[in-house]
N, CA, C and O atoms as a GROMACS GRO file, in nm:
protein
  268
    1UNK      N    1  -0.332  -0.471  -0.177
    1UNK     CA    2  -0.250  -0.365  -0.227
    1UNK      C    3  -0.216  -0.273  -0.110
    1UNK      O    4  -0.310  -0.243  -0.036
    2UNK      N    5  -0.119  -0.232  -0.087
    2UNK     CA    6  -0.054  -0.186  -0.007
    2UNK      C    7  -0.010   0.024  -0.087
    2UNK      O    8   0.081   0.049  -0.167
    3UNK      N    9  -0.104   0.122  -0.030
    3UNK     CA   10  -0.062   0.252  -0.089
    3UNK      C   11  -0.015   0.325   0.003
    3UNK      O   12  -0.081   0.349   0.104
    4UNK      N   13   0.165   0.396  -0.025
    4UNK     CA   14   0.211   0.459   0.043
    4UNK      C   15   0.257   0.579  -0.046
    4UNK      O   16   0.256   0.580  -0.169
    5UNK      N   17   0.299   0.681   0.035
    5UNK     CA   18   0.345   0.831  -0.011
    5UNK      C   19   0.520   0.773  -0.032
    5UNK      O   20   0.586   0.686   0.024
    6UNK      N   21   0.544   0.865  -0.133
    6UNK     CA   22   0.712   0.779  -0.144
    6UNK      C   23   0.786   0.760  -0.015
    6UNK      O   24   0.760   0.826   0.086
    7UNK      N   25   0.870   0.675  -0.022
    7UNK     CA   26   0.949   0.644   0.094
    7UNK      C   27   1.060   0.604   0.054
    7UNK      O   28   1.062   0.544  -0.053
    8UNK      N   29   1.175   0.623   0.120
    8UNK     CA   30   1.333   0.559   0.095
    8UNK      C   31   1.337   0.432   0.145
    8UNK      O   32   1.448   0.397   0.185
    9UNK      N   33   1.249   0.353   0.153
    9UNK     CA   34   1.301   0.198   0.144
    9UNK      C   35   1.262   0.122   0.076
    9UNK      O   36   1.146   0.157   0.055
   10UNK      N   37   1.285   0.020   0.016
   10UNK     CA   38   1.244  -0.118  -0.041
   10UNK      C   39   1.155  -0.138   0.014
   10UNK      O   40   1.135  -0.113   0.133
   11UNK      N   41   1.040  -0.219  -0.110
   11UNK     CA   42   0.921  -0.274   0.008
   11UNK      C   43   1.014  -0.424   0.053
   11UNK      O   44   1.050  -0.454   0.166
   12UNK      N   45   1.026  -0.462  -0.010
   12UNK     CA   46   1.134  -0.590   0.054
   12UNK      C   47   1.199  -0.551   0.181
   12UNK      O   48   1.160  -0.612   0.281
   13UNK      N   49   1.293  -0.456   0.198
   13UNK     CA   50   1.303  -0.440   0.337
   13UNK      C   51   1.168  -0.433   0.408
   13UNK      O   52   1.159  -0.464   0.527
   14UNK      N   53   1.081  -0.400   0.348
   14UNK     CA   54   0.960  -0.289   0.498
   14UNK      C   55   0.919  -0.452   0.509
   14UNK      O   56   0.882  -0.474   0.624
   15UNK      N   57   0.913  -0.571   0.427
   15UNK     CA   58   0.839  -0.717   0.486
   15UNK      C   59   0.919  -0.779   0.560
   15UNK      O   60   0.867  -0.859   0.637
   16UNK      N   61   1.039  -0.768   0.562
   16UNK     CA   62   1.120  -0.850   0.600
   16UNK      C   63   1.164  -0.783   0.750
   16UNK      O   64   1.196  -0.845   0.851
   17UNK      N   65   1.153  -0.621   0.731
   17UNK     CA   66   1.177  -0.580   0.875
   17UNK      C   67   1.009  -0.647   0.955
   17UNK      O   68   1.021  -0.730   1.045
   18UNK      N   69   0.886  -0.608   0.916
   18UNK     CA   70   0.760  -0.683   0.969
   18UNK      C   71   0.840  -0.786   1.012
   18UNK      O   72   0.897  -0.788   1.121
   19UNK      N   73   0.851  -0.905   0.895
   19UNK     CA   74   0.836  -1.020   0.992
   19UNK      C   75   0.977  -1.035   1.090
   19UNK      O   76   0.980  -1.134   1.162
   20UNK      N   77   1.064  -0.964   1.093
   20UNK     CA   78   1.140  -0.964   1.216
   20UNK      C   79   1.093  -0.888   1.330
   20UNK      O   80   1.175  -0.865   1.419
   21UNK      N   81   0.988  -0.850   1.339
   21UNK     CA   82   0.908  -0.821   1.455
   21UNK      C   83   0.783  -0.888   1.481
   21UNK      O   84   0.697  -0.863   1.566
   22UNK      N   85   0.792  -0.984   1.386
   22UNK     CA   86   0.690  -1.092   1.475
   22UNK      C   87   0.549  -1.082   1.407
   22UNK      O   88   0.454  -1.154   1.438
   23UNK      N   89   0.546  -0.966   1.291
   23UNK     CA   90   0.391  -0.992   1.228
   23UNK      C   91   0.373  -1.139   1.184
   23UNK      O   92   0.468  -1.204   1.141
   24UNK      N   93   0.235  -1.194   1.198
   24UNK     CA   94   0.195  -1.299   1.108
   24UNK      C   95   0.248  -1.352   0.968
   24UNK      O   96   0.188  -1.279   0.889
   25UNK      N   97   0.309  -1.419   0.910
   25UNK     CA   98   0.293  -1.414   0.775
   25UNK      C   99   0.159  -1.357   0.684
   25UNK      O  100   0.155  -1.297   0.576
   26UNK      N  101   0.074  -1.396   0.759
   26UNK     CA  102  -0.069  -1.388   0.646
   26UNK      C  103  -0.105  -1.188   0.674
   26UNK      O  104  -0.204  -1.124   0.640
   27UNK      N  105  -0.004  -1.151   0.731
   27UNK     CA  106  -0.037  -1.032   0.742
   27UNK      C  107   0.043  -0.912   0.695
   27UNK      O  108   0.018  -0.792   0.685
   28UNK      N  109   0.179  -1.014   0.661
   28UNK     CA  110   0.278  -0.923   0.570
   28UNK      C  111   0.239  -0.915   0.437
   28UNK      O  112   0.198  -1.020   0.388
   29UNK      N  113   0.241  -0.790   0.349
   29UNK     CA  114   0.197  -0.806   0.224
   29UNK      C  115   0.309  -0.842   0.148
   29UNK      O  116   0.410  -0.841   0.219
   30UNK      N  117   0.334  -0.880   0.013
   30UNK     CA  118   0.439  -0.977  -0.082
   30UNK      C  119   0.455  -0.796  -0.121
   30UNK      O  120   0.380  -0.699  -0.131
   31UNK      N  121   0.575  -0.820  -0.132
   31UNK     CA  122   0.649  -0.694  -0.161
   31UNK      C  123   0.630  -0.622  -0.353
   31UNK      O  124   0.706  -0.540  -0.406
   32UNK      N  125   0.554  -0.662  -0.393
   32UNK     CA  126   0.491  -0.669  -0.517
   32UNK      C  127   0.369  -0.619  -0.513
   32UNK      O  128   0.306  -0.599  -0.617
   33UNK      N  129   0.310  -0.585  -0.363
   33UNK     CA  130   0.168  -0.538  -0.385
   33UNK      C  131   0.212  -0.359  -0.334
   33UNK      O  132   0.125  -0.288  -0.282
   34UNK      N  133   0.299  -0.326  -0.350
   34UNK     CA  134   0.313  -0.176  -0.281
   34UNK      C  135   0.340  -0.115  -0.402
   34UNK      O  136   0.419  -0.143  -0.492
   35UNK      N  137   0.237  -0.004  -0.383
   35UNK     CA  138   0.162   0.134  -0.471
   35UNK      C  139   0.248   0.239  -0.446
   35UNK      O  140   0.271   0.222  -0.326
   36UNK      N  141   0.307   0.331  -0.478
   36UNK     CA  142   0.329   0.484  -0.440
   36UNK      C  143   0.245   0.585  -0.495
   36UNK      O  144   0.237   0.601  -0.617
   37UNK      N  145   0.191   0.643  -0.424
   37UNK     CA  146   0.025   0.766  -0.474
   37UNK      C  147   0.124   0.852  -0.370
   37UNK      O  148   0.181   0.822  -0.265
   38UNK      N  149   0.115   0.981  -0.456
   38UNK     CA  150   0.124   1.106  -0.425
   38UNK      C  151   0.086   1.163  -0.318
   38UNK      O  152   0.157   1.241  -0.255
   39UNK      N  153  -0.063   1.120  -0.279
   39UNK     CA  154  -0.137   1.178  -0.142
   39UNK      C  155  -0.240   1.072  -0.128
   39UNK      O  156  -0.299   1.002  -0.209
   40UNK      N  157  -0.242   1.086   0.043
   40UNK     CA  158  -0.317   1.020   0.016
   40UNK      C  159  -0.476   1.073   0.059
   40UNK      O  160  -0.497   1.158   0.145
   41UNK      N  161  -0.599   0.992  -0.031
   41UNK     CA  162  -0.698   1.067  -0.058
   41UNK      C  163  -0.780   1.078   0.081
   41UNK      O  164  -0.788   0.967   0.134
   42UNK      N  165  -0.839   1.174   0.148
   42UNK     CA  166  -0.959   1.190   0.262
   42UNK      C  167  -1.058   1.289   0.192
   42UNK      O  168  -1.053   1.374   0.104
   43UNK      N  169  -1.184   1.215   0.308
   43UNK     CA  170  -1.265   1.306   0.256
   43UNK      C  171  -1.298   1.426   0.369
   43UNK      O  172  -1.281   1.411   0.490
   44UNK      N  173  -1.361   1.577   0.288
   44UNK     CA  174  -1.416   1.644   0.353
   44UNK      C  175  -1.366   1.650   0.560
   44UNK      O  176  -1.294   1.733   0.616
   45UNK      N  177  -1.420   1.564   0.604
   45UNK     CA  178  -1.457   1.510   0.744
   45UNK      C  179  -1.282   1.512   0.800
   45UNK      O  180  -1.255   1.546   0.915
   46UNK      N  181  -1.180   1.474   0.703
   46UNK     CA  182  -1.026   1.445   0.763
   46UNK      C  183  -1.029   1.294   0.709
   46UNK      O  184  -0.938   1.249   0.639
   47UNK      N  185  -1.135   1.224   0.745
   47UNK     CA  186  -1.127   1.064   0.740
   47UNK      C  187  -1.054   1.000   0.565
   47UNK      O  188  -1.045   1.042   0.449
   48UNK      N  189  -1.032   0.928   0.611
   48UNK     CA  190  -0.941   0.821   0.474
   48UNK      C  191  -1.082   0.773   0.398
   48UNK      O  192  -1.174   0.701   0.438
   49UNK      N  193  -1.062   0.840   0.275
   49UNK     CA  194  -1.177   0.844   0.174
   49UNK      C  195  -1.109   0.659   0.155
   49UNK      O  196  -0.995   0.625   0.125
   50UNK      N  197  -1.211   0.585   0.180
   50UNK     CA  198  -1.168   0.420   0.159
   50UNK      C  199  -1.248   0.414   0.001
   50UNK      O  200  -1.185   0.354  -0.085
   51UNK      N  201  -1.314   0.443  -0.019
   51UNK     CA  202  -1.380   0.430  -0.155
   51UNK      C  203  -1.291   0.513  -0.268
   51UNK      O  204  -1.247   0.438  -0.355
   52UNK      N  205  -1.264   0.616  -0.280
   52UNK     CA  206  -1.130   0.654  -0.343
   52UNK      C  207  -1.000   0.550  -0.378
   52UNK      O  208  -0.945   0.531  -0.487
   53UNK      N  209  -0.970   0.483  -0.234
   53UNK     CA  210  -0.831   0.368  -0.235
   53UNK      C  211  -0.877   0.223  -0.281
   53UNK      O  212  -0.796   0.136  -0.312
   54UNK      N  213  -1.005   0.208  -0.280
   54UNK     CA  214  -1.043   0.105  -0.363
   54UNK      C  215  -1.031   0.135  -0.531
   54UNK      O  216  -0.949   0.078  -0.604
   55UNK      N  217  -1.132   0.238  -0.578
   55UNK     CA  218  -1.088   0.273  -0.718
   55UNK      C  219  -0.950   0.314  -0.747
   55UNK      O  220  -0.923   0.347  -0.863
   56UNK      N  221  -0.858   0.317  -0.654
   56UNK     CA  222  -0.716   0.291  -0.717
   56UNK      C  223  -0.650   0.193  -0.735
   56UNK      O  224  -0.554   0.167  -0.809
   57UNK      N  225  -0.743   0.103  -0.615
   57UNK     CA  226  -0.636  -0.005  -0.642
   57UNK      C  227  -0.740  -0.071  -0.732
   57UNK      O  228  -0.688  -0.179  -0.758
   58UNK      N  229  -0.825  -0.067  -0.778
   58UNK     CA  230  -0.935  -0.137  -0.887
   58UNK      C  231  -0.850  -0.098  -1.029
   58UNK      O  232  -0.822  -0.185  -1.112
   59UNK      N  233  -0.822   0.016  -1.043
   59UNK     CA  234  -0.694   0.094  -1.171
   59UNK      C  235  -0.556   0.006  -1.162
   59UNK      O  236  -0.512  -0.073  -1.245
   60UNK      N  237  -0.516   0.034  -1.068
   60UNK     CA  238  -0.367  -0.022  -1.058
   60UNK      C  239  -0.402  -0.172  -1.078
   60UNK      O  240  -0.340  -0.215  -1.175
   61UNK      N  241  -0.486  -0.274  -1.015
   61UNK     CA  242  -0.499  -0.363  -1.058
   61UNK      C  243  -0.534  -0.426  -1.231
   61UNK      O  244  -0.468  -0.503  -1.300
   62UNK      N  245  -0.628  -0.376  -1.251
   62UNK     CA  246  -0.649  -0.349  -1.386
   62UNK      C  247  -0.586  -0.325  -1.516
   62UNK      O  248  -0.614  -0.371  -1.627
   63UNK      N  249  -0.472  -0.225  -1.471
   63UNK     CA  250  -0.335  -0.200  -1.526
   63UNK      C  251  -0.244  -0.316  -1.497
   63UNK      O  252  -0.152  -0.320  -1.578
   64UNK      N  253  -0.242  -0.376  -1.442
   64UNK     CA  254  -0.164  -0.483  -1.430
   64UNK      C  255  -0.038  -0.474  -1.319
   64UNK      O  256   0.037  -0.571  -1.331
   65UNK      N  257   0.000  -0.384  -1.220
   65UNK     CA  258   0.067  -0.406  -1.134
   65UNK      C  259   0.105  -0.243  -1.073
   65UNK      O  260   0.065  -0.132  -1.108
   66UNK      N  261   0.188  -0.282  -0.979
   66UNK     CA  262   0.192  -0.184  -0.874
   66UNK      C  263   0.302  -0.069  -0.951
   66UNK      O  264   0.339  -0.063  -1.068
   67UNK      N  265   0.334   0.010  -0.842
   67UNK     CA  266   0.429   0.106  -0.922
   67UNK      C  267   0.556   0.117  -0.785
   67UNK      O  268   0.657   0.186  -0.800
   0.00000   0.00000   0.00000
């Protein structure tokens, strides 16, 4: 799952621009796994609360697909 703050592009563009710069396939995500969250969560410290972005994407998965 792929979580970003809104953005003006297609995730289809954002894979297709990747792999015209040469990312891996196995490293582009399928344009079906991108989330839009409001903020994104840190803890305390500044650092990227990773346990927070798991229980979202554990929800969003659960729910059945991305937004």
């Amino acid at each position: 799952m792929v979580f970003h703050l809104p953005i003006d592009r297609d995730p289809q563009e954002v894979c297709r621009r990747l792999a015209e710069r040469g990312l891996p396939n196995l490293f582009i995500p399928s344009p079906d796994s991108f989330a839009g969250i409001d903020e994104i969560p840190v803890l305390g410290s500044g650092k990227l609360d990773l346990r927070a972005l798991a229980d979202l994407a554990r929800a969003r998965f659960a729910a059945g697909g991305a937004s």
